[in-house]
C-alpha positions as CSV (number, residue, x, y, z in Angstrom):
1,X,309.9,112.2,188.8
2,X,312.4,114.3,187.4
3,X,315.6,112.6,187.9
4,X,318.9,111.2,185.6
5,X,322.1,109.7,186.6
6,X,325.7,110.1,185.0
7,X,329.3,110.1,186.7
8,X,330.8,113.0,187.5
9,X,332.8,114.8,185.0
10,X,335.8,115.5,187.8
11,X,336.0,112.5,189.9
12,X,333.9,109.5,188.0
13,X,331.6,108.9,190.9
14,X,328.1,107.8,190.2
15,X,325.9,111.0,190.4
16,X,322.1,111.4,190.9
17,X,320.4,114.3,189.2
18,X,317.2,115.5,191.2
19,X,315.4,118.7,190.7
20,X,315.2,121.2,193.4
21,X,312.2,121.1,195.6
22,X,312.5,125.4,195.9
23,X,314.7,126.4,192.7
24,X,313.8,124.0,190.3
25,X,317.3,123.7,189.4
26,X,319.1,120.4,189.3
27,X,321.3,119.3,191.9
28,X,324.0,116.8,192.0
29,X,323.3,114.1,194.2
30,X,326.0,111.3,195.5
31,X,324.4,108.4,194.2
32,X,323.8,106.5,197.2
33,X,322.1,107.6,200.3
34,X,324.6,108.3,203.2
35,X,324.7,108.5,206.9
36,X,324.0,112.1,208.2
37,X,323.1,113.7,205.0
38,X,320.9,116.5,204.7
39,X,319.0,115.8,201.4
40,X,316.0,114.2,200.9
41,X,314.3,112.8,197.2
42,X,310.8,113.8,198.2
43,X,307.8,110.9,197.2
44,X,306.9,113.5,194.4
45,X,310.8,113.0,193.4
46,X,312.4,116.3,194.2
47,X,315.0,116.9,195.8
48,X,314.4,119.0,199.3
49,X,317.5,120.0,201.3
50,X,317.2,120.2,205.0
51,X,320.0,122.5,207.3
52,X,321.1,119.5,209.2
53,X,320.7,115.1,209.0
54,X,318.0,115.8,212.1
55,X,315.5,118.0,210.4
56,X,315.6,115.8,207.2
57,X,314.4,112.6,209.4
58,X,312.1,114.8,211.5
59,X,310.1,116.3,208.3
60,X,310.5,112.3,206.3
61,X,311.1,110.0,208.8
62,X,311.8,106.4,206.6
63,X,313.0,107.7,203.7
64,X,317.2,108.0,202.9
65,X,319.3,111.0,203.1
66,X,321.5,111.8,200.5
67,X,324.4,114.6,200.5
68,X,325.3,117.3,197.9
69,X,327.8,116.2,195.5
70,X,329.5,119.4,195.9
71,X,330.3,117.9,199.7
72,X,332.1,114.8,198.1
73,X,333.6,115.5,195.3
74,X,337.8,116.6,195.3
75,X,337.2,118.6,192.3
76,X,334.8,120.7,194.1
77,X,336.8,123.5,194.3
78,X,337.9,123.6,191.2
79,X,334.4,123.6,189.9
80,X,333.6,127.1,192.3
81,X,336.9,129.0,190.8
82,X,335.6,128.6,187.5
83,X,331.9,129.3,188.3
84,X,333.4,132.7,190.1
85,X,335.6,133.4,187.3
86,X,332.7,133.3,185.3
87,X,330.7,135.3,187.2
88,X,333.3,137.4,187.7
89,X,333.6,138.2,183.6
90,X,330.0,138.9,183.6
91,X,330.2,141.4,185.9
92,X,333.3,143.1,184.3
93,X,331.1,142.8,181.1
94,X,328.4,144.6,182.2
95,X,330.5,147.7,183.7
96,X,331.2,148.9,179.7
């Protein structure tokens, strides 16, 4: 299984750390499973992310849904200016 926790560096909530099922990235789980999430930690402990709460039950029936802690968190936003700020740079670096 390839998983951690921590809190978040914005907000303090406690985070889950799961690999991606398709990028092998990691992605920031909220902790605890919610009601309508679209996440699911696979039995091989990666994380697989589903386009709605139905499709995750249909392809793991029993197992909990979790969200994206991007979905949660009130410092989201913040976290996406910098992230296209920095993408932004890298662009303008690579123009000369």
């Amino acid at each position: 299984m390839s998983m951690y926790e921590r809190n978040c560096k914005s907000c303090g909530k406690p985070l889950k750390f799961v690999e991606s099922a398709t990028s092998g990235k990691w992605m920031a789980l909220d902790r605890d499973p919610v009601e309508g999430g679209n996440v699911v930690i696979t039995p091989m402990g990666v994380a697989q992310v589903f386009p709605n709460w139905q499709a995750a039950i249909d392809a793991y029936c029993c197992l909990p849904l979790y969200q994206d802690h991007h979905v949660s968190c009130p410092s989201a936003e913040e976290w996406r200016a910098r992230a296209r700020a920095k993408a932004q740079q890298s662009f303008d670096t690579s123009l000369g």
